[in-house]
N, C-alpha and C positions, 0 to 999 in steps of 0.2 A: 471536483478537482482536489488533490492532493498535494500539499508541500514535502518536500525532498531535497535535498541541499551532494551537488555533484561534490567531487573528489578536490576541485580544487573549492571550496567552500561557498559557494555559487549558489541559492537556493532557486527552483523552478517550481512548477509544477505538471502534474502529469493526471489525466482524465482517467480516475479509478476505472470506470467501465470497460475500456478499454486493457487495462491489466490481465493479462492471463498467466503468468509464473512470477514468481519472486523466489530468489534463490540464495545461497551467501557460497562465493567459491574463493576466500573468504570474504571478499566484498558484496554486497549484496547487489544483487542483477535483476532487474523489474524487466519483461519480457513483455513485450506486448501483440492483441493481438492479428497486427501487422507484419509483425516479427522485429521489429525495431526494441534495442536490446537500450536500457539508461542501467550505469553502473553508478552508484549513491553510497554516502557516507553511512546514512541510516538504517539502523538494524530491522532485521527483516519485523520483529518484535514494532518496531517503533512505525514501520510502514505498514505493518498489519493495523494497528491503532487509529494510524490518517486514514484507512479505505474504511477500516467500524464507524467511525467518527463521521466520515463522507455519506455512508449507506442510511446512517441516522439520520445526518440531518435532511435527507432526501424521504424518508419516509420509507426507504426499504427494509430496512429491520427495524422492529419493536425492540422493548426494554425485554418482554419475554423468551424471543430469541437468542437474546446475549445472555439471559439468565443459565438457559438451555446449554450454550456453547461451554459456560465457563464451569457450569456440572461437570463435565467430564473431563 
């Protein structure tokens, strides 16, 4: 799970796994994939970090992985 705080400053959370888009039209829009759409204060930057963060602590990315990513 992931924290994210909606538009009126509300914090929730939402099950990474299930995330399939993240967008900013200029608010950033987290899409999920049920189709069910949560618009969030937090940049897509800052949600990118809670799913790295999530995927770590679950064991699906290594420390080499993210070495990898942040190369290019």
């Amino acid at each position: 799970m992931i924290n994210v705080t909606r538009l009126n400053g509300k914090p929730f959370m939402i099950n990474a796994i299930y995330i399939e888009t993240i967008e900013a039209f200029p608010d950033t829009t987290i899409t999920l994939t049920n189709g069910k759409k949560y618009i969030v204060k937090d940049s897509i930057e800052q949600v990118r970090e809670e799913i790295r963060s999530f995927y770590q602590s679950i064991h699906v990315l290594n420390m080499s992985h993210l070495k990898e990513e942040e190369d290019r």
